[in-house]
N, C-alpha and C positions, 0 to 999 in steps of 0.2 A: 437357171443354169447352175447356181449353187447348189442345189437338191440333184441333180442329175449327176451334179463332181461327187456328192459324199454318198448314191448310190452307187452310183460306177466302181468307185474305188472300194466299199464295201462286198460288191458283188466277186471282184478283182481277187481280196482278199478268200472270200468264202471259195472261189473256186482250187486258187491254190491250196487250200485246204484239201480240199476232198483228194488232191494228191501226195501231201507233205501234212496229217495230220493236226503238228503242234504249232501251224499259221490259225488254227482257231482259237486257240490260249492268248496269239498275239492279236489277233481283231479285238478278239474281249478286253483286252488291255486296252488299244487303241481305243474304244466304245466307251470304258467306263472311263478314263481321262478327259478325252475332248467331246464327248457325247454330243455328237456329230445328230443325233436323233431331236435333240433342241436345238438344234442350230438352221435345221433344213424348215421351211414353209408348211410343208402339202404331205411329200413323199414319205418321210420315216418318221413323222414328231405322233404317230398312232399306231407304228408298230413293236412291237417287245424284242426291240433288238439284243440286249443285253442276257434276255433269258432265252434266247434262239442260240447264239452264241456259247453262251456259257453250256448250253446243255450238247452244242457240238462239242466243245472244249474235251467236255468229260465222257461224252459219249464215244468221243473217237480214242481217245486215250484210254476208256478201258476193254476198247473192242478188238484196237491194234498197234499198241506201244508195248514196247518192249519192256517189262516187268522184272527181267532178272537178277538187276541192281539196284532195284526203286529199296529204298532205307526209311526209316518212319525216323525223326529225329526228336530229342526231345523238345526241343521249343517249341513242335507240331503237337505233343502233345499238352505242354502252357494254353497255346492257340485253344485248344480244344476245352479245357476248363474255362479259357475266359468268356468262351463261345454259350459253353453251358451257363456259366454262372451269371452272365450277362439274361438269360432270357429267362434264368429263375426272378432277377432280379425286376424284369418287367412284367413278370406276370403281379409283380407284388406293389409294380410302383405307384407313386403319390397320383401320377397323370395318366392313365393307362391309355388312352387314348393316345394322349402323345409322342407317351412312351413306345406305342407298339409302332408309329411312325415311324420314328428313327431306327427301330429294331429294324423295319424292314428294309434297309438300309446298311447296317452295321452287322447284320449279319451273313452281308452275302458277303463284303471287305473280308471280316475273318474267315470265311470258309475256302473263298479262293487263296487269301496266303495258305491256306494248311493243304491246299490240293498244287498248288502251284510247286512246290519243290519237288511233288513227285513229276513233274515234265520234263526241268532239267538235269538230263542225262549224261549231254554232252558239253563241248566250248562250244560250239556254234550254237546252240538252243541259249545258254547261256549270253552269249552277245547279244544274240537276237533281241533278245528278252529287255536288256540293256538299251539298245539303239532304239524299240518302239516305245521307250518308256521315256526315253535322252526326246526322241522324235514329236511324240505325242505332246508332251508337255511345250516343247517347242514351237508347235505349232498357236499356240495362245503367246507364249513368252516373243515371239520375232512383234506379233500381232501389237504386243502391250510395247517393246522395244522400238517399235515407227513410231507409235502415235505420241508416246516419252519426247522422242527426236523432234517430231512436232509439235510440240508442245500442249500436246491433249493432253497430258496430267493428271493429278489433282484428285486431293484425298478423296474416296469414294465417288470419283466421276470418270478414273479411267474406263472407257469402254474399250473390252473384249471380246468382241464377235455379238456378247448375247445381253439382255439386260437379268442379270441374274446374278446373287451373291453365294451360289452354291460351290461346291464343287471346287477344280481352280480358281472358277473365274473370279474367286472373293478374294482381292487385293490383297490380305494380310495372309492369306493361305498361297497364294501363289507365293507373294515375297521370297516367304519360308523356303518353300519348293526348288524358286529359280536360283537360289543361291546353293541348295545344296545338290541339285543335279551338276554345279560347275564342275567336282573333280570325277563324275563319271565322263562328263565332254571330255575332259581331260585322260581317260584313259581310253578312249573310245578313239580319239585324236594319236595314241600310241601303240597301242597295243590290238586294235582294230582288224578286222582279216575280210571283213563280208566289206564293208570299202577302204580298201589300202590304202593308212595313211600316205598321201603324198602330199603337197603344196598346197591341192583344193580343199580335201579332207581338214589341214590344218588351220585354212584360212575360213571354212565356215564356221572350225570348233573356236575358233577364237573369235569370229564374228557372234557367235551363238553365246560365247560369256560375255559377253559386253550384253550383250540384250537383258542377260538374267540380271548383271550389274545393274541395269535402265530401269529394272520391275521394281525397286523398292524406292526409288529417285518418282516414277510415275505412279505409282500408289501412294506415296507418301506414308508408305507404313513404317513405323518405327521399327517394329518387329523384324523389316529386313532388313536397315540400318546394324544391327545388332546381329543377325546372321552372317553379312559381308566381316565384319569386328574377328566373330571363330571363324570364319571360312579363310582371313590372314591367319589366325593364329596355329590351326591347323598344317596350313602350306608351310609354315616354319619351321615344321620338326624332319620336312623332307627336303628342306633347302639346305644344300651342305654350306653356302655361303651365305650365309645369314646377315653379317653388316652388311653387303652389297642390297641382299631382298630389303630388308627395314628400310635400306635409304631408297631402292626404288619405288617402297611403298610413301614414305614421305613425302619423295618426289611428285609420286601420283595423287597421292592429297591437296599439295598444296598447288598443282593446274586444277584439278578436277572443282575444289572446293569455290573457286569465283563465280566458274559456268553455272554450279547449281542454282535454279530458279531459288528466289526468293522466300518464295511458300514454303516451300522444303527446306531450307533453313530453320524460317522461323516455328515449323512443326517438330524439328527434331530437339530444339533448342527446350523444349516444354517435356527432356528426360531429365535435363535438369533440376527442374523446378514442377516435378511429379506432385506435388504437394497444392498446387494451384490449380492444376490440370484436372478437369472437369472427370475424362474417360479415364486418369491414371487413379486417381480418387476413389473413383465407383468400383474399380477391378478391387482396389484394395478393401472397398466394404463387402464388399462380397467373397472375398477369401476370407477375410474376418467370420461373415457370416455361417459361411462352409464348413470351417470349423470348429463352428457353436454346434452347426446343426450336426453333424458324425458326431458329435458327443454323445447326442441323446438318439441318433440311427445309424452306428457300427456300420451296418452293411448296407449305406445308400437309401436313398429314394428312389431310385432306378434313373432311366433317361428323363432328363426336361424338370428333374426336380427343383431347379432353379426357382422356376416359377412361383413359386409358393415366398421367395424371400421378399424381406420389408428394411432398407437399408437407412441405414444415419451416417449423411458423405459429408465429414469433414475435412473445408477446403481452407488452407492459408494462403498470406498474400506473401509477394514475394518481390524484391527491390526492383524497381526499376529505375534505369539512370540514378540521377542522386536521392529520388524518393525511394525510402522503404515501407512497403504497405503489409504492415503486421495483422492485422484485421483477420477474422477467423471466421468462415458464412458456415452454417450450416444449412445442408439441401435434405429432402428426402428422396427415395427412388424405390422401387418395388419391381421385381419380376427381370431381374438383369440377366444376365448371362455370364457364363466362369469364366470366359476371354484368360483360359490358362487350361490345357490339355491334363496337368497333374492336381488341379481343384476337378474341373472336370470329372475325371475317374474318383476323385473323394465324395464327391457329393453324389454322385449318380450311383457309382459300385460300391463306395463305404472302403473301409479299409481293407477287405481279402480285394478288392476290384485292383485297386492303387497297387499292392502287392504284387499280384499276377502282372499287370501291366508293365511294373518295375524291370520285374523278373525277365521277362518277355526283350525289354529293351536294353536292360545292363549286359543282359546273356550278350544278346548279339555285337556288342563293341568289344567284351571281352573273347568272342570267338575270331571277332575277325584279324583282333591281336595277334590270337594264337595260329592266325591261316598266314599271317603278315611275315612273323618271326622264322615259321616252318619252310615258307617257301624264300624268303627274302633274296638267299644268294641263288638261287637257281636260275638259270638260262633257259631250260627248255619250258619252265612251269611259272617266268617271271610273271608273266600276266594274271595269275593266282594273287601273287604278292600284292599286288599294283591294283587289281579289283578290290581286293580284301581291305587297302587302304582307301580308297577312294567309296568303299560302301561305309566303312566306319565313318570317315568327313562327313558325308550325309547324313549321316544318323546321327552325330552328334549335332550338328546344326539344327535337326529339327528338334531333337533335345530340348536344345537351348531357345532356338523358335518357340518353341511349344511353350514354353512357362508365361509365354503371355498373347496364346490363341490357343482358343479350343480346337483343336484336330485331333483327340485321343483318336478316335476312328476314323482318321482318316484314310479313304481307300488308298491310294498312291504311295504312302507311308506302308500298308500292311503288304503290298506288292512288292518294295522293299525290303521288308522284313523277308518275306517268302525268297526274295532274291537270295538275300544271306545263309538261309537255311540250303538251297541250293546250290551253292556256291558251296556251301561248309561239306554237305555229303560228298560232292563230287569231289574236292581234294580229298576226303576220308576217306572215297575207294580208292585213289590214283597212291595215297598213301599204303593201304592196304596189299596194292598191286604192285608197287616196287619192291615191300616186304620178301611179296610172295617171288616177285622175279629175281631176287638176290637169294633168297632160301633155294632158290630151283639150280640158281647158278652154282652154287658154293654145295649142295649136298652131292657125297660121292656117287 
């Protein structure tokens, strides 16, 4: 029956398409998030759903969308050197084999952000765009929010639909995720128009951040511990009443914090005393090691160079109750992984990688600033302001996420990105077009 729900709705999808085009760009979204193709038994885990899809996407958009405002932006054209520079970089790398794995992977992520902002046109493509990506992720986050409730748990044992650490389903990449899709629920819950915020609208967007809340409580990832920390600090600069929010938030700590299971406690408690901690250790020899090795390879190993390191994890001991155990073990370890998105991009692209990367992501906080400011007091274009601020919150979060999980590429992230680039043109013409409606008014 499972397989027949995620054909049906697939088909559902494809056919509204063949009548409203840009519902293929949104299955494809839908597709690479919940890939719904690993999820079914029989029916789609043998079909190439993703390149069926994407080649409607692109097929129908350049056969019969309206071209006469599409804008090439510059972060599309970052996208496009990181894109290039990336595959220079695996033809040369340490593991070529492996390297071309994940290449084949990480370069469909970049190509769809650089084709995706030429779709949205309008504010409805743009919502849309929004809600299957609010939706999509949702559909694992409600999933991972029951079983939290029930007490399925528990660092790398949550089960999400599938037994697989890829993609969202990998606890510390979800984390990331559920915490910073909040302030899109958030503006999708206001400024909404394909379902009018009313009562229900409000009460699942707020049902829906509690769940994203529950994903780093039932992962037990610290990394989303640390994402909910900015996703407070962030809502601070838009609460005009700010001792009221801190004390509401005190308040909510100090119920929340008894209920928490035990484990999660004592997991979170080990950011503390990183210096003890087995996984905080090893992250740290290996950015150590990352970069020794860009000293002697500028421009990366390519993908998976990882592989090749040979680490010395110095662990100390650290008080407990009235004992203090100063004792110092040292371990060995080999072939670790960056479990950091910006060692990541150092050790695989080298320093022009890490740069473009930069570039790519500072660009877009500081555009969305400037879409935030431009539109701020406006009434008929508030919802510009309001998106512009709630894509910066996310992107800072995974920012900040990122520095201790690998997702430089991660798709959902670059979908993202492509949103902001979208988002940014479309206010550039509507800017363009008042110019021009005040020039037309005012000339004799």
């Amino acid at each position: 029956m499972r397989d027949l729900a995620f054909v049906g709705f697939l088909l559902a999808l494809i056919f509204m398409g063949c009548k409203r085009p840009f519902v293929f760009v949104l299955a494809y979204v839908y597709v690479d998030i919940v890939s719904p193709q690993r999820l079914t038994y029989i029916l789609l885990n043998s079909v190439p759903v993703s390149l069926i899809l994407v080649c409607l996407a692109v097929g129908a958009w350049a056969l019969f969308d309206d071209k006469r405002d599409t804008r090439f932006a510059p972060r599309q054209m970052l996208l496009i050197v990181l894109l290039a520079y990336c595959g220079m970089t695996t033809m040369q790398a340490d593991f070529p084999l492996e390297a071309f794995e994940k290449w084949s992977w990480v370069w469909k992520a970049l190509a769809f952000a650089i084709f995706l902002p030429l779709t949205l046109r309008t504010r409805l493509r743009i919502e849309a765009l929004v809600l299957f990506m609010v939706l999509s992720a949702a559909s694992i986050i409600i999933v991972g929010g029951i079983k939290t409730l029930a007490g399925g748990g528990g660092y790398g044992s949550l089960n999400l639909m599938m037994d697989s650490n890829s993609g969202l389903y990998e606890g510390s990449i979800l984390s990331t995720v559920a915490i910073a899709i909040i302030p899109l629920i958030a503006w999708l819950a206001r400024y909404g128009t394909i379902y009018v915020p009313d009562w229900r609208v409000r009460g699942f967007a707020a049902a829906l951040a509690f769940a994203c809340l529950l994903i780093p409580i039932g992962t037990q990832a610290r990394t989303g511990l640390i994402c909910i920390a900015v996703l407070g600090v962030t809502f601070l600069r838009q609460t005009k009443r700010r001792g009221l929010y801190l004390g509401a938030v005190a308040a909510a700590a100090l119920i929340t914090i008894p209920l928490l299971p035990a484990s999660f406690t004592t997991r979170m408690d080990t950011i503390k005393g990183y210096q003890a901690d087995t996984s905080a250790s090893t992250r740290i020899a290996v950015w150590q090691w990352t970069i020794g090795y860009v000293k002697e390879h500028p421009f990366g190993g390519g993908f998976e160079a990882y592989r090749q390191n040979k680490l010395r994890i110095v662990k100390q001991g650290v008080a407990t109750g009235e004992a203090q155990d100063t004792s110092t073990v040292i371990e060995y370890d080999q072939a670790r992984a960056y479990h950091s998105s910006y060692f990541e991009m150092l050790g695989e692209q080298g320093y022009p990688g890490l740069i473009l990367w930069l570039m790519i992501h500072v660009t877009g906080l500081l555009r969305m600033e400037i879409i935030r400011a431009r539109y701020r007091k406006s009434v008929e274009d508030g919802w510009i302001s309001g998106l512009a601020v709630a894509l910066q919150q996310g992107h800072l979060i995974y920012l900040i996420g990122s520095l201790f999980v690998g997702i430089a590429f991660q798709p959902f992230v670059y979908m993202l990105v492509g949103l902001q680039i979208g988002l940014d043109t479309y206010a550039s013409r509507r800017t363009r077009e008042a110019k021009s409606d005040i020039g037309w008014r005012t000339s004799p």
